[in-house]
N, C-alpha and C positions, 0 to 999 in steps of 0.2 A: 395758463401761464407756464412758460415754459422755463426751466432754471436749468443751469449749466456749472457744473464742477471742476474743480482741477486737479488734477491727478499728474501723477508723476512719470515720469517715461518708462519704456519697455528697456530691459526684462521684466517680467514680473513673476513671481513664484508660485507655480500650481498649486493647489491643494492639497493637503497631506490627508493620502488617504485615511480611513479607518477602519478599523480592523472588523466590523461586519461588513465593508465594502471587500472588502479584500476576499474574507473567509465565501460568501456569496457566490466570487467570481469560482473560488477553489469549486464548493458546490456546484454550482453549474457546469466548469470543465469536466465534473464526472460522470457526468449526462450520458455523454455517447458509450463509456465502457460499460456503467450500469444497464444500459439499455441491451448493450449487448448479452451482456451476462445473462439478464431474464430472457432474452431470447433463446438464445442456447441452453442453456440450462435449469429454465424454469423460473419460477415467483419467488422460491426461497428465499432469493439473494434480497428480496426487495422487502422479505418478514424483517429478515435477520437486521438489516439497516434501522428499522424503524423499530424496531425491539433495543437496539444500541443505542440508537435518537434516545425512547423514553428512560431508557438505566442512565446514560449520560445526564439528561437533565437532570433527575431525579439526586443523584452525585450532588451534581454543579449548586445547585438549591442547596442541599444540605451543608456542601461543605461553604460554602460562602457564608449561611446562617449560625454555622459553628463556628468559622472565623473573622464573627460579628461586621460584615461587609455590605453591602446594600447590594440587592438580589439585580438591582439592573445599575449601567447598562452587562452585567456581565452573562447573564444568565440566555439574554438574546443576542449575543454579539457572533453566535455564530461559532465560536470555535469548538465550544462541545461536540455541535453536530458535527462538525469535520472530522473531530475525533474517530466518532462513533460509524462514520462513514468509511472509513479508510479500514476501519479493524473489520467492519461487517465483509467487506469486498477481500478480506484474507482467508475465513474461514469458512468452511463447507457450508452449502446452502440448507441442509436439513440434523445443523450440528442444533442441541437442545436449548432452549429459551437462557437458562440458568449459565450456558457458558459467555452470554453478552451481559450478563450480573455479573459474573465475577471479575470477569475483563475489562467492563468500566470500572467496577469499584478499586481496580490498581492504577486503570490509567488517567481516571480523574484524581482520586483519594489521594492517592499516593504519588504517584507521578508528575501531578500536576502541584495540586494544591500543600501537600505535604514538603513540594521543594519554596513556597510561596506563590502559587497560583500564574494566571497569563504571563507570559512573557519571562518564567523566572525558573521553568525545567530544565534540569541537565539532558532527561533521555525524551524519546519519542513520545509519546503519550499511548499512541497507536499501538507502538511495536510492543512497549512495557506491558499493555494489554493481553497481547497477540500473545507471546511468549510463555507470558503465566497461564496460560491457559492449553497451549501446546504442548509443554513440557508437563501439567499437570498431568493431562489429559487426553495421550496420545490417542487412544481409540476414538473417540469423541470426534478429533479435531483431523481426522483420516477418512471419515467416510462420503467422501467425496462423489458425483451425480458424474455419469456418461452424460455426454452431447443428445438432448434429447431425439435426435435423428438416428443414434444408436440403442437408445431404450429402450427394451421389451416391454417399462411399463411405464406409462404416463400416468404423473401425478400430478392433479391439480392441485388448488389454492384449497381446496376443505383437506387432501388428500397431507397438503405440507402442512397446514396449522394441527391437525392430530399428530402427527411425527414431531413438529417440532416444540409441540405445549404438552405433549402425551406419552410420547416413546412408542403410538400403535402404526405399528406399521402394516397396511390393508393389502399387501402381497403374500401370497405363499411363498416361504422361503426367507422372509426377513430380510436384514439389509442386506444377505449376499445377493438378494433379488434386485438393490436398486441401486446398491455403490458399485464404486469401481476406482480404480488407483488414477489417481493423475498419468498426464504424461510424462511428465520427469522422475515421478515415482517408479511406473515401468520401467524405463530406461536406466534409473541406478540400478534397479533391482539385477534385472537381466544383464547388463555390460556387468555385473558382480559376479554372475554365474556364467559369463565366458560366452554370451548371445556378440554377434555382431550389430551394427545399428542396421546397417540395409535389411537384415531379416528382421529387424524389430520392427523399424517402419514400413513395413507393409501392414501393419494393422490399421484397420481404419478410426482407430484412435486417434490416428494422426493426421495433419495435415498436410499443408504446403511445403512449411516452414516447421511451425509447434505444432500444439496439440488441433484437433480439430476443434471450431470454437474458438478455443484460448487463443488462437491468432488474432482470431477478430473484437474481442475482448479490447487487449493490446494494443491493437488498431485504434479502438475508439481511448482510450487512455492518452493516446499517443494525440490523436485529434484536440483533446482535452486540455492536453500540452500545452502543443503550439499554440491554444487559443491562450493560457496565461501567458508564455513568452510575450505575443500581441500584443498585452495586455500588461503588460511589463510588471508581471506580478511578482512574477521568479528571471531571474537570469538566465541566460545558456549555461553556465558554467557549469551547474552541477549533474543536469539530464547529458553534455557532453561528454561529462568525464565518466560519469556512470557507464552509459553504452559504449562511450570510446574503447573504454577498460576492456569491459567482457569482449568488444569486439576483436582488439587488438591482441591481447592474449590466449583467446581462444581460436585467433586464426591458423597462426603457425600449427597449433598441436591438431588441429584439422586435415590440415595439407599434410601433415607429417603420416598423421594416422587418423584417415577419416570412417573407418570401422570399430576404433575403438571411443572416438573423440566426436563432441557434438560439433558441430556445424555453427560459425556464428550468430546466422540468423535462425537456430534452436534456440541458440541460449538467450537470447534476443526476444524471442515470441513465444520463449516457455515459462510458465510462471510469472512469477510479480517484477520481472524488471524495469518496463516500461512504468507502471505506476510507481514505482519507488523512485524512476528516476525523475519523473515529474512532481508527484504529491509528496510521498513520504520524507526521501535523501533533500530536501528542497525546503524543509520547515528552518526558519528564518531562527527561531529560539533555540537549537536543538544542534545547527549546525554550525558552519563558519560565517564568519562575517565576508572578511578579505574574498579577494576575487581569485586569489593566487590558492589561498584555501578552501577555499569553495570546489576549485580543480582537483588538491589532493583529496578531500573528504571522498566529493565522486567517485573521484580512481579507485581511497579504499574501499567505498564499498561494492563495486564494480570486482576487486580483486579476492576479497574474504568471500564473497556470495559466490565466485566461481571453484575457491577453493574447500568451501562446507561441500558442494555440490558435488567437486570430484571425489572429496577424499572424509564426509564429514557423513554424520550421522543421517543429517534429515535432505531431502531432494532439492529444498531451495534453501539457500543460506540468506536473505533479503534481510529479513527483520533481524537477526545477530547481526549482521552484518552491519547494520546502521546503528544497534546500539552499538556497539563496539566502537566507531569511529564518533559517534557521541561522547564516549569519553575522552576519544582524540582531539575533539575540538576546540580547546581550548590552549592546550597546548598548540595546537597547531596556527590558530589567529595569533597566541602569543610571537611567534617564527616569522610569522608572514605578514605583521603590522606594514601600512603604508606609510612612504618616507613623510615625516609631516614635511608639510610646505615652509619652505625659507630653510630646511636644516641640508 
């Protein structure tokens, strides 16, 4: 028997996503950069992640139980892991177990749940993480892994779980035997002491563009992208203004003086600018609403991260950079409200 309904005419309103759909799709767009990383640079990055995974839940469970909440759905909804994911892909792949303990316990405890939990933080959760832990702990958060195609020594997966649950390091010579300075690290260092760039990059540190490696990192971030834009997770708005930024103002001082000045597709494929402009500068909570603020947010941080970078302490200014215009955000939505309709 066949029955037949009546329903009402099109349009009809899509489904409102939710927020483990969402947070899911963010996971999976970091597929291709994650990938990349373990390629280049070893299994660490893939410890370090899953080591943030369990400190994150671990948080997420307590603080929900302390502020008498029911453990689901929030504890599988996914955005811990995002957290925990975004901070793992910051910090060095053979940095110590206790530095993604400390790092979730600010950017869930504190960060998160401390301003009233999802949806109700002023800063990153990620960068509040990242931060407190860089600034503690500058050694720690510096000993950064050469592209294992320039290695002297291969370390596997038994070789990173001693280093990073142990501190033994199975090299003569210790970490000067297995670190090495990023590529933006060399390059403040030296343009500081008066090196030109064309003599710097002739090391094979480098790449095309960035670092060797860190390009294709980048690459796969960027892949990652585009697949949420697709996917109409995030807007253009903020991955535009971010790379427009660095682009646009770093070209001129290029052309002007391209011995002393990076190149915009350096600053572009060095460090974390691609993944900020996608993942990080692009958190829904954290940043602007409006479409017009959405643009300045990007711009600022497109513009403070290239000026930590020239003139600031540390090689990449990204996570300052986005707290910083985190506290701009609101003001800034406040400026750039949509006319309501009829007025």
């Amino acid at each position: 028997m066949t029955r037949s309904f009546t329903t009402s005419g099109a349009p009809f309103f899509a489904p409102k996503p939710t927020v483990t759909k969402v947070m899911l799709q963010v996971l999976l767009a970091l597929v291709p950069g994650i990938l990349a990383y373990a390629w280049f640079f070893g299994p660490g990055v893939i410890v370090q992640i899953l080591l943030a995974m369990v400190f994150a839940l671990i948080f997420e469970s307590l603080m929900l139980r302390l502020r008498g909440q029911p453990q689901l759905p929030y504890v599988t909804d996914l955005s811990a892991l995002v957290t925990a994911v975004l901070f793992a892909l910051c910090i060095p792949p053979l940095a110590p177990w206790w530095i993604s303990c400390i790092a979730m316990l600010f950017a869930i405890v504190v960060a998160k749940h401390l301003y009233g939990g999802l949806g109700q933080n002023l800063f990153n959760p990620a960068m509040v993480g990242y931060v407190v832990v860089l600034i503690s702990f500058p050694q720690a958060m510096t000993a950064w892994l050469p592209p294992l195609a320039l290695s002297q020594h291969s370390l596997g997966l038994a070789d990173t779980l001693a280093i990073i649950f142990g501190g033994q390091i199975p090299i003569q010579g210790g970490w000067d035997a297995i670190t090495h300075a990023t590529p933006l690290d060399i390059l403040k260092t030296t343009l500081d002491s008066g090196a030109v760039i064309t003599e710097i990059r002739r090391s094979p540190l480098f790449g095309d563009y960035g670092g060797l490696g860190w390009e294709w990192v980048a690459n796969g971030f960027a892949l990652g992208g585009l697949f949420l834009l697709y996917k109409r997770v995030i807007s253009w708005h903020v991955p535009l203004a971010v790379t427009g930024s660095v682009i646009l103002l770093s070209l001129p001082l290029w052309l002007a003086n391209p011995d002393s000045n990076l190149s915009p597709m350096q600053h572009v494929f060095s460090g974390a600018i691609v993944l900020a402009a996608f993942f990080i500068a692009t958190d829904p909570v954290s940043g602007c609403v409006s479409n017009p603020g959405k643009l300045i947010f990007g711009a600022g941080v497109g513009i403070i991260t290239l000026v930590i970078r020239r003139w600031g302490g540390y090689p990449d200014g990204i996570a300052f950079a986005v707290l910083l215009m985190n506290m701009a955000a609101p003001l800034i939505d406040r400026y750039t409200r949509p006319r309501i309709y009829g007025e």
